[in-house]
GUDRENZA-265305 format. One record per residue (C-alpha): residue in one letter; residue number from 0; x, y, z. Coordinates in steps of 0.5 Angstrom, whole numbers, m for minus. Layout:
% residues N
["A" NUM [X Y Z]],
...
END
This chain:
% residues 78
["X" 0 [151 64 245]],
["X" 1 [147 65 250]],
["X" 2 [141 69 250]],
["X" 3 [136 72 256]],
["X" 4 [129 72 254]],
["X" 5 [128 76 260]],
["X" 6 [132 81 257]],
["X" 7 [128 81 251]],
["X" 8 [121 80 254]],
["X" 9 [119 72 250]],
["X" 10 [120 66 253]],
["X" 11 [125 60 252]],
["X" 12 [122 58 245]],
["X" 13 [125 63 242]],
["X" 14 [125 63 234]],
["X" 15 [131 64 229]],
["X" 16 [132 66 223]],
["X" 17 [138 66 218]],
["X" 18 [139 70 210]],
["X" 19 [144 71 206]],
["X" 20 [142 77 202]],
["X" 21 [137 83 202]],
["X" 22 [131 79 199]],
["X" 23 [131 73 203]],
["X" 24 [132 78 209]],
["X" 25 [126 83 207]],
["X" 26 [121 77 206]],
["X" 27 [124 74 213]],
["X" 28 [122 80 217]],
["X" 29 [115 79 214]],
["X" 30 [115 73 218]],
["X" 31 [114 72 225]],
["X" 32 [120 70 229]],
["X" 33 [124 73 234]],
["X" 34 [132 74 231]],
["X" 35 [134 74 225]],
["X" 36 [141 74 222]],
["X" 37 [145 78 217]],
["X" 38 [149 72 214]],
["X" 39 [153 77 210]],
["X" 40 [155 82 215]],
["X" 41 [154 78 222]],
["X" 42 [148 83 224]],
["X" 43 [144 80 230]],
["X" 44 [136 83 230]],
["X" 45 [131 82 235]],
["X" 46 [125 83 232]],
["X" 47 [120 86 237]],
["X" 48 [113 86 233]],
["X" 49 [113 79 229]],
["X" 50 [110 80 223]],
["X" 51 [109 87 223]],
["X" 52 [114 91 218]],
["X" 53 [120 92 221]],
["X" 54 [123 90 228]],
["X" 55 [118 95 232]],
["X" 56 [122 97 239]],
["X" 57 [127 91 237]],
["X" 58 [133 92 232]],
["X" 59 [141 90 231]],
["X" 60 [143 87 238]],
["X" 61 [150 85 236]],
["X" 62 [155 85 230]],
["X" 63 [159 79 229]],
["X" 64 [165 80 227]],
["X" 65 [167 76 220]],
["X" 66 [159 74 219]],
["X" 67 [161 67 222]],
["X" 68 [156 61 220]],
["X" 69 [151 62 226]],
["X" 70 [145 57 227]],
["X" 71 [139 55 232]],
["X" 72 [144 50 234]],
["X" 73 [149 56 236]],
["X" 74 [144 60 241]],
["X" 75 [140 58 247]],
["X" 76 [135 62 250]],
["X" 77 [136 62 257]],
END
Protein backbone atom coordinates (compact mmCIF):
# COMPACT_ATOMS: atom_id res chain seq x y z
CA UNK A 1 0.00 0.00 0.00
CA UNK A 2 1.31 2.93 -0.96
CA UNK A 3 1.06 6.23 1.09
CA UNK A 4 1.79 9.86 0.21
CA UNK A 5 3.39 11.65 2.68
CA UNK A 6 2.51 15.14 1.07
CA UNK A 7 -1.05 14.10 1.73
CA UNK A 8 -0.52 13.90 5.25
CA UNK A 9 1.97 16.54 5.73
CA UNK A 10 5.19 13.93 7.25
CA UNK A 11 8.27 13.12 5.39
CA UNK A 12 9.28 9.16 3.95
CA UNK A 13 10.25 7.92 7.51
CA UNK A 14 6.84 7.57 8.66
CA UNK A 15 6.33 5.10 11.62
CA UNK A 16 3.86 2.36 12.01
CA UNK A 17 2.10 0.79 14.59
CA UNK A 18 0.02 -2.55 14.94
CA UNK A 19 -2.51 -4.03 17.77
CA UNK A 20 -4.94 -6.60 18.13
CA UNK A 21 -7.02 -5.45 20.93
CA UNK A 22 -8.36 -2.22 22.92
CA UNK A 23 -5.48 -2.20 25.49
CA UNK A 24 -2.83 -2.46 22.97
CA UNK A 25 -4.46 0.13 20.92
CA UNK A 26 -4.94 2.71 24.01
CA UNK A 27 -1.43 2.18 25.11
CA UNK A 28 -0.07 2.68 21.32
CA UNK A 29 -2.18 5.90 20.54
CA UNK A 30 0.24 7.32 23.65
CA UNK A 31 3.07 6.95 21.52
CA UNK A 32 4.45 8.63 19.03
CA UNK A 33 3.89 7.46 15.50
CA UNK A 34 1.97 8.27 12.42
CA UNK A 35 -0.27 5.16 11.49
CA UNK A 36 -1.79 2.63 13.61
CA UNK A 37 -3.44 -0.41 12.64
CA UNK A 38 -6.76 -1.94 14.08
CA UNK A 39 -5.66 -5.80 13.43
CA UNK A 40 -9.07 -7.09 14.53
CA UNK A 41 -11.26 -4.49 12.26
CA UNK A 42 -8.94 -3.59 9.36
CA UNK A 43 -8.95 0.35 10.48
CA UNK A 44 -6.14 2.29 9.20
CA UNK A 45 -5.59 5.69 11.62
CA UNK A 46 -3.27 8.62 10.66
CA UNK A 47 -2.25 9.99 13.83
CA UNK A 48 -1.67 13.65 13.69
CA UNK A 49 -0.62 14.74 17.18
CA UNK A 50 2.03 12.21 18.00
CA UNK A 51 1.89 11.47 21.70
CA UNK A 52 -0.92 13.84 22.27
CA UNK A 53 -4.36 12.01 23.34
CA UNK A 54 -6.31 11.02 20.19
CA UNK A 55 -5.55 11.21 16.61
CA UNK A 56 -5.68 15.25 16.59
CA UNK A 57 -6.90 16.53 13.00
CA UNK A 58 -5.79 12.96 11.81
CA UNK A 59 -8.41 9.60 12.31
CA UNK A 60 -9.53 6.48 10.28
CA UNK A 61 -7.89 6.69 6.77
CA UNK A 62 -9.19 3.32 5.11
CA UNK A 63 -10.88 0.01 6.48
CA UNK A 64 -9.56 -3.21 4.90
CA UNK A 65 -11.81 -5.41 4.24
CA UNK A 66 -11.46 -9.01 6.28
CA UNK A 67 -8.67 -7.02 8.71
CA UNK A 68 -5.92 -8.75 6.51
CA UNK A 69 -2.32 -9.12 8.22
CA UNK A 70 -0.94 -5.54 7.39
CA UNK A 71 2.97 -4.70 8.46
CA UNK A 72 5.48 -2.00 7.87
CA UNK A 73 6.72 -4.26 5.22
CA UNK A 74 3.38 -3.84 3.34
CA UNK A 75 3.20 0.34 3.28
CA UNK A 76 5.58 2.54 1.61
CA UNK A 77 5.84 6.16 2.28
CA UNK A 78 6.31 7.69 -1.10
Amino acid sequence: MKIDTESFDIDSSATFAAGKNKTVKKKLAKKDFDFLYDEKKGGLYFNENGANKGFGDGGIIAILKGAPDLTNQNLEFI
